[in-house]
C-alpha positions in Angstrom: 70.8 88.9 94.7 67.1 88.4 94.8 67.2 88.5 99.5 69.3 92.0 98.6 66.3 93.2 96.9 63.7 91.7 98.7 65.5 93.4 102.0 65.9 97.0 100.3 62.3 96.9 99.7 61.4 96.0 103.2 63.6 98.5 104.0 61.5 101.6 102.7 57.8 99.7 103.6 58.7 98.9 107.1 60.1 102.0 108.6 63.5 101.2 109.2 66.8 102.9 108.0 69.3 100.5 107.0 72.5 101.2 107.6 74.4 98.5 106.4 72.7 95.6 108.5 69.8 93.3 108.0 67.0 92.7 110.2 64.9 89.8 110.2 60.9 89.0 110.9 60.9 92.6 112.3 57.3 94.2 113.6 56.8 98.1 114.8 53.8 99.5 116.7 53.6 103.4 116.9 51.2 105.8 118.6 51.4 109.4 118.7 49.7 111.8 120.6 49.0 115.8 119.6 49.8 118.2 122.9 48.6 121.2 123.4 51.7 123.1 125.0 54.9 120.8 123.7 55.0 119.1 119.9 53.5 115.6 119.3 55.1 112.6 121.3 55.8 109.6 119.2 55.7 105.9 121.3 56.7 103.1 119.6 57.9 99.4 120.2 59.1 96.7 118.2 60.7 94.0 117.8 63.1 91.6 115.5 64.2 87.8 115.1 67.7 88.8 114.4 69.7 91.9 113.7 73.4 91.9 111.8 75.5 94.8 110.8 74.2 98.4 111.9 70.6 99.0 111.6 68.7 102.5 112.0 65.0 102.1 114.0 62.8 104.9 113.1 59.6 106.0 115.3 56.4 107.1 113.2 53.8 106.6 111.3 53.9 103.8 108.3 52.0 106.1 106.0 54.9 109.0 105.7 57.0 107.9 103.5 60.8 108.7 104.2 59.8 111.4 106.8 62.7 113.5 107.8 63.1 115.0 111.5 64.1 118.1 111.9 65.1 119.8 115.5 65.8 118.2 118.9 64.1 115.4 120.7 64.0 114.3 124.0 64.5 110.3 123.8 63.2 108.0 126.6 64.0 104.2 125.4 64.3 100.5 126.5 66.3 97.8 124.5 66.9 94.6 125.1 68.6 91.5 123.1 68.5 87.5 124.0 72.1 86.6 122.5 74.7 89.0 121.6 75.8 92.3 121.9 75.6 95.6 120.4 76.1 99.3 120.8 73.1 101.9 120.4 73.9 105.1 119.3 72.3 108.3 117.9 73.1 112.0 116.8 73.9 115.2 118.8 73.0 118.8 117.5 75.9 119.5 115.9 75.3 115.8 113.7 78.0 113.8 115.7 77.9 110.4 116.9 76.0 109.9 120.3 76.7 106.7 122.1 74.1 105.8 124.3 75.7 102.6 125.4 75.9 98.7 124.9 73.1 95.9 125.4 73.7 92.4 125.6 71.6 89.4 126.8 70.5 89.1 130.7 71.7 93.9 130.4 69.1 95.7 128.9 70.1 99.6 127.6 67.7 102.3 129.2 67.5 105.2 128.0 66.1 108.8 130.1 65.4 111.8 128.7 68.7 112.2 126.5 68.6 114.9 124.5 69.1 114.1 120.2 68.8 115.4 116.7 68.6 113.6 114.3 70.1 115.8 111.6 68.3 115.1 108.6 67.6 111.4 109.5 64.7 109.4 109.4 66.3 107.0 112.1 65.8 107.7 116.2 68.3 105.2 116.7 70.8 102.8 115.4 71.5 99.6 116.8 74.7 97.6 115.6 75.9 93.9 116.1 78.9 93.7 117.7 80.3 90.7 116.3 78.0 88.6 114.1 74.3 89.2 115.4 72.2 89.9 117.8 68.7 88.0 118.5 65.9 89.1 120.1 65.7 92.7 119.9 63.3 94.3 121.2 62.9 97.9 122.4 59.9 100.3 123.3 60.4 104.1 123.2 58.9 107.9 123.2 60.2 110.7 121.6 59.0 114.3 122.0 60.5 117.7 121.0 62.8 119.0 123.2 
């Protein structure tokens, strides 16, 4: 009982939605950058010892607490696992599921320019196990508005 709390508080301090999963000695980086003609691009990487269940990875900065995005982003990502598999997904405009395919150890997922929105969500993207977990995530991303 005491990890479930412990992991719900790391949850809200860490910048991750959880989704049902569990991440473990996880670490995020962000940088963002103010243009003059588009919205502010958000580049951030990160990485995690292990990842079970379905966890949402949020870009941004540590000091907004629970920030919501509104609108469409253009998502440009790479992630990568040592051992397992597991799908990577996000939302479309109209708040359905968007795949954006698989990763597995030795097949990292790249992602260009794909269009999302994440509908109320605090999360860019989820990542989740396949069977079991996943170790060795990593990933490093952008996200700008569309």
């Amino acid at each position: 009982m005491r990890r479930s709390i412990l992991l719900l508080a790391l949850c809200g301090a860490l910048l991750f939605g959880c989704e049902g999963g569990t991440l473990s000695i996880y670490s995020q980086n962000c940088t963002s950058t103010n243009g003059l003609l588009a919205g502010p691009a958000v580049m951030c990487s990160g990485e995690a010892e292990s990842l079970s269940g379905s966890v949402g990875i949020e870009f941004g900065d540590q000091d907004d607490e629970e920030e919501e995005l509104s609108g469409t982003y253009r998502l440009s990502a790479e992630i990568s696992v040592q051992s397992g598999e597991a799908r990577v997904y996000s939302y479309d405009a109209d708040g359905e599921w968007l795949p954006l395919g698989p990763v597995s150890a030795g097949s990292p997922l790249r992602v260009e320019e794909v269009l999302i929105e994440p509908f109320g969500e605090s999360s860019v993207f989820f990542v989740e196990a396949a069977e079991g977990e996943v170790g060795g995530l990593r990933y490093k991303g952008r996200i700008e508005p569309a």
